[in-house]
MIKOLBA-809880 format. One record per residue (C-alpha): x, z, y. Coordinates in steps of 0.5 Angstrom, whole numbers. Example, Ala and Ser with C-alpha at 12.3 -4.5 7.8 and 13.67 -1.06 7.14 Angstrom:
2
<xx:25 zz:16 yy:-9> .
<xx:27 zz:14 yy:-2> .
***
This chain:
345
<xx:434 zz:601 yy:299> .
<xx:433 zz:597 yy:304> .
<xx:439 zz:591 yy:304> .
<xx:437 zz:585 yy:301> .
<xx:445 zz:582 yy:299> .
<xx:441 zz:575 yy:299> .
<xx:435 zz:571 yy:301> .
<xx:429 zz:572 yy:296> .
<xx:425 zz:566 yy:295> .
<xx:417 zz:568 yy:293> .
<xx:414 zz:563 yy:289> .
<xx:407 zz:564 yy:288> .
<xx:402 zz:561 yy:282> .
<xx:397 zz:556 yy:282> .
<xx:395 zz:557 yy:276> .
<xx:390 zz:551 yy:273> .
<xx:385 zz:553 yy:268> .
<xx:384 zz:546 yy:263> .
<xx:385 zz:550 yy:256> .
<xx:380 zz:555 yy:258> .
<xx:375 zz:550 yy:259> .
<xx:377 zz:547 yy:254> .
<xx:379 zz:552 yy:249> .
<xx:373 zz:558 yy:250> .
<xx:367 zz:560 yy:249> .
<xx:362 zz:563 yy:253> .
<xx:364 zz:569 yy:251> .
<xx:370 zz:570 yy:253> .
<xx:369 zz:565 yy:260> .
<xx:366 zz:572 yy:261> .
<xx:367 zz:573 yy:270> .
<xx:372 zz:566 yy:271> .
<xx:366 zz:562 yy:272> .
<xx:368 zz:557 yy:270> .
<xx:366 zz:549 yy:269> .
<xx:364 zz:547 yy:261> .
<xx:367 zz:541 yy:258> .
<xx:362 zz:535 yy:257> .
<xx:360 zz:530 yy:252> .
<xx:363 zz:525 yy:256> .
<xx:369 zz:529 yy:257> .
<xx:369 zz:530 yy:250> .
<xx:370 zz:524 yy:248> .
<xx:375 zz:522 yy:254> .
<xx:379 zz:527 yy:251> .
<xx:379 zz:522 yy:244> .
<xx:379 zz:517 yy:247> .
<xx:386 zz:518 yy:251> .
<xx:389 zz:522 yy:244> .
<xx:387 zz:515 yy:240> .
<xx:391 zz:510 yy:246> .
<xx:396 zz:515 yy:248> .
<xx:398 zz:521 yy:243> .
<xx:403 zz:516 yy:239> .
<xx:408 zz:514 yy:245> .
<xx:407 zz:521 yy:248> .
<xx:408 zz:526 yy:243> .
<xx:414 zz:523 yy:240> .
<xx:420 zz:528 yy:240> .
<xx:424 zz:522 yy:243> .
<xx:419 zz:521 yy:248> .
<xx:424 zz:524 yy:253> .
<xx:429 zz:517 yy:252> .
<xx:423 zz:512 yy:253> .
<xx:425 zz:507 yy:258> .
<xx:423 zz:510 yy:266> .
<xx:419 zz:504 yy:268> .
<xx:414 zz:505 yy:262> .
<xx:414 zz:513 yy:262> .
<xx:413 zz:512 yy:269> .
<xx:407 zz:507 yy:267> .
<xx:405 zz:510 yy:262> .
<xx:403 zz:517 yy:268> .
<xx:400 zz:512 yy:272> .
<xx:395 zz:510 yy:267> .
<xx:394 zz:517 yy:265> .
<xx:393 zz:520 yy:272> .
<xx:388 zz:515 yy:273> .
<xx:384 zz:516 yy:267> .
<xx:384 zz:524 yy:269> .
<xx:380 zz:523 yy:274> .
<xx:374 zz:521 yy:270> .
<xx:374 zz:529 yy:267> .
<xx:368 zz:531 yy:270> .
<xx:372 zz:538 yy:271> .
<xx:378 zz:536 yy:275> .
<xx:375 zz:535 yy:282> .
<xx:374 zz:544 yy:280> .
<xx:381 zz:545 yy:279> .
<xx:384 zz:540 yy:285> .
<xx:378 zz:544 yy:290> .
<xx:381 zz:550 yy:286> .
<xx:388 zz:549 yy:286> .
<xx:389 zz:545 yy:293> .
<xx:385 zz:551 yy:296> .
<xx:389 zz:557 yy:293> .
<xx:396 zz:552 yy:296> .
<xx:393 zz:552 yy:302> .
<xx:392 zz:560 yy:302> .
<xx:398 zz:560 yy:301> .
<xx:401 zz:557 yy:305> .
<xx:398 zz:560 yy:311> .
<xx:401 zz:567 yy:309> .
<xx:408 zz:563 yy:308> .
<xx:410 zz:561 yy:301> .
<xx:416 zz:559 yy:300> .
<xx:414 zz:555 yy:294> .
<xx:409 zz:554 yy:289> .
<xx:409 zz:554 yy:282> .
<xx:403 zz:549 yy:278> .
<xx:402 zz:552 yy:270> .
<xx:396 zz:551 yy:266> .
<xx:392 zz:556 yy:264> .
<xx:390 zz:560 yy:259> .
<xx:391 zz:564 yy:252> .
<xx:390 zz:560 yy:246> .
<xx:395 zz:555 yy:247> .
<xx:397 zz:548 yy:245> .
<xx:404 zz:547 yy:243> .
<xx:410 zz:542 yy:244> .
<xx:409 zz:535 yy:240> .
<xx:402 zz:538 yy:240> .
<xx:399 zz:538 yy:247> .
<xx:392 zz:534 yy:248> .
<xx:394 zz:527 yy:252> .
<xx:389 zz:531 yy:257> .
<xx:392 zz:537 yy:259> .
<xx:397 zz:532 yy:260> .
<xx:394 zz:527 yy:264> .
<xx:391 zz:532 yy:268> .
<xx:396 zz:537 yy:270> .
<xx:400 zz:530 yy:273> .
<xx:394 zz:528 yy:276> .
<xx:394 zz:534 yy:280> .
<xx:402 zz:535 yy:281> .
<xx:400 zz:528 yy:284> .
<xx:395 zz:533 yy:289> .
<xx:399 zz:537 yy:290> .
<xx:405 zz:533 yy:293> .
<xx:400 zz:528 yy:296> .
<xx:397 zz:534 yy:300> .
<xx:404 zz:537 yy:302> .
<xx:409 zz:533 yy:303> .
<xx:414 zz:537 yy:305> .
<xx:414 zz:543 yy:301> .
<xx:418 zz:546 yy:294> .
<xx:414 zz:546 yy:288> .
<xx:415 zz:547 yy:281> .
<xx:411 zz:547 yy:275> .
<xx:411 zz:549 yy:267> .
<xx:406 zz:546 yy:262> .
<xx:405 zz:552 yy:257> .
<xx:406 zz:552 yy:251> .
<xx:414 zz:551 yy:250> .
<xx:412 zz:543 yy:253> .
<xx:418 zz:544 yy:259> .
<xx:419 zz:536 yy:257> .
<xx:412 zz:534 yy:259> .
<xx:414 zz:538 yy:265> .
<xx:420 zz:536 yy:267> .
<xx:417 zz:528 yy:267> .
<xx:411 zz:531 yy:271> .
<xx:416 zz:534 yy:276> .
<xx:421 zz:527 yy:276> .
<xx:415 zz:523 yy:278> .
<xx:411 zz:527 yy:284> .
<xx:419 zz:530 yy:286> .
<xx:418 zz:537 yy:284> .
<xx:423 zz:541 yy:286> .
<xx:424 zz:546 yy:279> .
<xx:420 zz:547 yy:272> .
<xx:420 zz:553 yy:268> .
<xx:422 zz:552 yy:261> .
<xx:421 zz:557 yy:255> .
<xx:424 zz:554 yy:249> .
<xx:431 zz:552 yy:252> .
<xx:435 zz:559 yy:250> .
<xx:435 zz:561 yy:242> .
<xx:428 zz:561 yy:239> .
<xx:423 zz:567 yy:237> .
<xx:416 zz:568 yy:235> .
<xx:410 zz:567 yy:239> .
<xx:402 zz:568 yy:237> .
<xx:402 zz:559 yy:238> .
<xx:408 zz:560 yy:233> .
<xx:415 zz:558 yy:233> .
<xx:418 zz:557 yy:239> .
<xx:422 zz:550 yy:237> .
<xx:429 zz:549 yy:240> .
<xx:433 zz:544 yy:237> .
<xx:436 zz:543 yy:244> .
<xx:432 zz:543 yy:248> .
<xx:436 zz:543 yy:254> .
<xx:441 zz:538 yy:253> .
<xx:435 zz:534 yy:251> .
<xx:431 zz:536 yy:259> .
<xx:438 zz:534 yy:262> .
<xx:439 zz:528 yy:259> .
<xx:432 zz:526 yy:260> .
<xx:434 zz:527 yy:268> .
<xx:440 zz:524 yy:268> .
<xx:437 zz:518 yy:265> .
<xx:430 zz:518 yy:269> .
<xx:435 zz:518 yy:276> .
<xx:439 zz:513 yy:273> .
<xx:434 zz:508 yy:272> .
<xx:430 zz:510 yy:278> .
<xx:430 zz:505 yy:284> .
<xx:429 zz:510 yy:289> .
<xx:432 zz:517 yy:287> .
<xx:427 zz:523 yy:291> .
<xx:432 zz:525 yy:297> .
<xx:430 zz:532 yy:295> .
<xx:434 zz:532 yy:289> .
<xx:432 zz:532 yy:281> .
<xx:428 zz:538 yy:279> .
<xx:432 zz:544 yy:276> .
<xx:431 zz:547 yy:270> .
<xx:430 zz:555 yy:270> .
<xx:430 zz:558 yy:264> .
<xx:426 zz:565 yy:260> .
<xx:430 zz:569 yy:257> .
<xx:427 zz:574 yy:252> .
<xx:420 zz:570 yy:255> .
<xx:415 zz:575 yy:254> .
<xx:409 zz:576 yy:249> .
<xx:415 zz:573 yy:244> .
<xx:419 zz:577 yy:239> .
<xx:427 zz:575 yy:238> .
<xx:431 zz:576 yy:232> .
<xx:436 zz:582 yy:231> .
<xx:441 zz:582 yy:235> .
<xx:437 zz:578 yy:241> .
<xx:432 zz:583 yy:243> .
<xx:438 zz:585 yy:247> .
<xx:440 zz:582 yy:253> .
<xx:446 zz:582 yy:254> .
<xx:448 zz:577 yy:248> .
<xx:443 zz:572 yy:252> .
<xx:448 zz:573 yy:259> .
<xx:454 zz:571 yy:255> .
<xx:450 zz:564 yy:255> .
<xx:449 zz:563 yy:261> .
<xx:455 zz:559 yy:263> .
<xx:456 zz:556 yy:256> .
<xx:449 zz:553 yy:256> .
<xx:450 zz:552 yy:263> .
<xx:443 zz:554 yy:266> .
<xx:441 zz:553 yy:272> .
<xx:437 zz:559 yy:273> .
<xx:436 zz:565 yy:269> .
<xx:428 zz:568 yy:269> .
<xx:427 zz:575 yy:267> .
<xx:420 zz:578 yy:265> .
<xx:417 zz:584 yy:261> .
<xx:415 zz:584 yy:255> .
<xx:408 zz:581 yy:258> .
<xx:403 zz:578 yy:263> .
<xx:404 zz:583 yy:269> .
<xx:409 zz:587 yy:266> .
<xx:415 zz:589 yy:271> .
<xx:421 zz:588 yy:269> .
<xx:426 zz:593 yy:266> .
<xx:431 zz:596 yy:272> .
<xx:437 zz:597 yy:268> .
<xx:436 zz:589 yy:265> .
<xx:435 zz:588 yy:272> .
<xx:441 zz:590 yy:275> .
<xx:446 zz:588 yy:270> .
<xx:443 zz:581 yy:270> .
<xx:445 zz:580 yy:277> .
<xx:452 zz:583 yy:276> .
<xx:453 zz:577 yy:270> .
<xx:451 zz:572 yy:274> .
<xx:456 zz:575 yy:280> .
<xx:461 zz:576 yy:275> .
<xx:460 zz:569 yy:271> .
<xx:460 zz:566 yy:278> .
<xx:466 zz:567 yy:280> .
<xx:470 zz:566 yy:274> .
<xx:466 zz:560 yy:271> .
<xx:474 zz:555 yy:272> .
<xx:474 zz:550 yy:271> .
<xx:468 zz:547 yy:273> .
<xx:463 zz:551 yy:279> .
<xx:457 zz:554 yy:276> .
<xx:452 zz:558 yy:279> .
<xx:446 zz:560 yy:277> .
<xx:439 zz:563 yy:281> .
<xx:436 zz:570 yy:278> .
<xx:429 zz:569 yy:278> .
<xx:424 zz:575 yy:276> .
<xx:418 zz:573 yy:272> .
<xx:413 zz:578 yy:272> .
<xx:410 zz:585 yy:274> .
<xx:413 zz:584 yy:282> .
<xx:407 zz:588 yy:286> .
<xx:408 zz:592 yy:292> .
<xx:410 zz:599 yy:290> .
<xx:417 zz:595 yy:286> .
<xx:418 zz:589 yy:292> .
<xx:424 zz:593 yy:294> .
<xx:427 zz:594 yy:288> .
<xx:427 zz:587 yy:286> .
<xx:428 zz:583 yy:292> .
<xx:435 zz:587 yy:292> .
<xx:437 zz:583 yy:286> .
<xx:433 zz:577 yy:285> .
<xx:435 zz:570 yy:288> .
<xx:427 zz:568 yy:287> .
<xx:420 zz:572 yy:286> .
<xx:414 zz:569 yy:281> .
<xx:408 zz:572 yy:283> .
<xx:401 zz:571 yy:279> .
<xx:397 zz:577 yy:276> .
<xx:399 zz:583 yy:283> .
<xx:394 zz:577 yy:287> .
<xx:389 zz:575 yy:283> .
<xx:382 zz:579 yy:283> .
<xx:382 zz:585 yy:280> .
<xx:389 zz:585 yy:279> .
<xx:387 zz:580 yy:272> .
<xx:392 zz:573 yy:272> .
<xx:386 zz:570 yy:269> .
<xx:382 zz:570 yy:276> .
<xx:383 zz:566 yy:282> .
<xx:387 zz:568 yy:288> .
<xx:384 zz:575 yy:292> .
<xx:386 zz:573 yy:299> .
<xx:386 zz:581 yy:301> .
<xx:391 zz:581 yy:295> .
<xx:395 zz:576 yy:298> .
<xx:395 zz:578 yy:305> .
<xx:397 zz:585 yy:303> .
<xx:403 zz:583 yy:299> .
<xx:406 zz:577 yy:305> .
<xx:405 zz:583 yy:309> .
<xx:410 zz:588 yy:305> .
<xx:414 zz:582 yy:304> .
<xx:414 zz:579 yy:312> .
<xx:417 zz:587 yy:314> .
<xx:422 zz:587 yy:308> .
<xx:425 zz:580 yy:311> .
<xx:426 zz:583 yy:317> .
<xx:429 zz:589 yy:316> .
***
């Protein structure tokens, strides 16, 4: 199979390992080395819960005016930079960004990392801080280039802030599309995408100085991995006959976990949907990308990139083939190389 009806985007993961520092013991760092959380930190930690956590894990925090949200970040960015940690995932992430980049990325993807994870309304301040302050370095260091970011677990209204400030092309939501059961918990949609075109219609609204880049879009999981759906949804053509009527801005297709590939005949009728829905959306235009979301390698590159608008790679790079490891160069190299040719046949 070697034509590809559309140009396929690759979106390379930078992944930022805050909650395993946070969150693991010694024994399950285990090769990650990894920097441990201090008693300074700790109380960093405390203190940003005791000023901040009220205003931000309000679940209508997404409607507080712009210049206070904008305030509020700016403040939080700042207070970060005290973690003893962060100057080991900024060296980390701007390093990976730059390896990236070299071998021709059309755009990254921020995302802290890793399992347990926190969840919305209940995300420490720090991850908070933290991830902002390091979407800052990211677009501070690459001015020009296309990013988008994901705040795990199901935090896609701290994200899109995140995006809306440092002009983030895109985030990653999980929780915009029905709900299911994961290990966190319930996945809590009660609108939640309404909520995150609300909140980015009002965030332009107000700004000053829209970003000539546009307002980030939101792609949304279907059927997100490491979750299970009630009966009836684990199929997926009852989430492709919501599509239009959500109107999503980019569908994601995964495994059913990290480094999973994707169901080929899901895949296939995926693209035909979005297609069929495309061209029949009267009486307002909707389009929409396909993005796959996990278990792209090598050997299944072709097959994808036939159907998909956009790759997320993460595991297939990473040393040993393990999400939870840093980029392998060698990795990325080999991978670039297949996709260079595909782009040229």
């Amino acid at each position: 199979m070697k034509q590809y009806p559309r140009p396929s985007e690759f979106i390379g993961m930078l992944h930022v390992p805050v909650n395993t520092i946070l969150t693991s013991s010694s024994v399950n760092r285990g090769e990650t080395y990894l920097p441990v959380a201090t008693k300074e930190d700790w109380e960093l930690v405390i203190s940003l819960e005791e000023d901040f956590c009220t205003i931000l894990q309000s679940p209508r925090a997404e409607f507080i005016r712009f210049q206070d949200l904008n305030r509020i970040y700016g403040v939080l960015e700042e207070k970060a930079s005290a973690f003893s940690f962060v100057p080991f995932l900024s060296e980390r992430m701007l390093k990976e960004a730059e390896m990236y980049f070299r071998y021709s990325a059309d755009a990254l993807m921020l995302e802290n990392i890793a399992a347990p994870y926190f969840v919305r309304n209940r995300q420490p301040v720090a991850i908070i801080a933290i991830m902002s302050l390091l979407a800052r370095e990211l677009r501070q260091a690459y001015g020009a280039s296309r990013f988008g970011i994901q705040v795990l677990a199901f935090s896609d209204d701290l994200a899109l802030i995140i995006a809306l400030r440092h002009g983030f092309q895109f985030i990653r939501s999980e929780t915009a599309l029905f709900a299911g059961l994961r290990p966190e918990g319930k996945t809590p949609n009660q609108g939640n995408l309404a909520n995150l075109y609300a909140m980015r219609n009002c965030w332009h609204a107000m700004s000053p100085d829209a970003d000539p880049r546009g307002l980030p879009l939101v792609y949304v999981d279907l059927r997100k991995k490491h979750t299970i759906f009630p009966p009836g949804l684990d199929q997926l053509a009852f989430w492709t006959e919501n599509l239009v009527f959500q109107k999503v801005e980019g569908a994601i297709l995964t495994g059913s976990a990290t480094g999973i590939p994707v169901d080929g005949d899901e895949l296939h009728n995926l693209r035909q949907a979005i297609d069929s829905y495309s061209s029949h959306s009267s009486p307002f235009s909707w389009e929409a990308k396909l993005l796959i979301g996990s278990g792209v390698t090598i050997e299944n590159l072709a097959f994808c990139r036939h159907f998909a608008d956009a790759i997320i790679v993460g595991s297939a790079l990473k040393r040993n083939g393990y999400w939870e490891n840093d980029l392998d160069e060698e990795r990325l190299g080999k991978f670039m190389e297949a996709w260079s040719k595909m782009s040229k046949e």
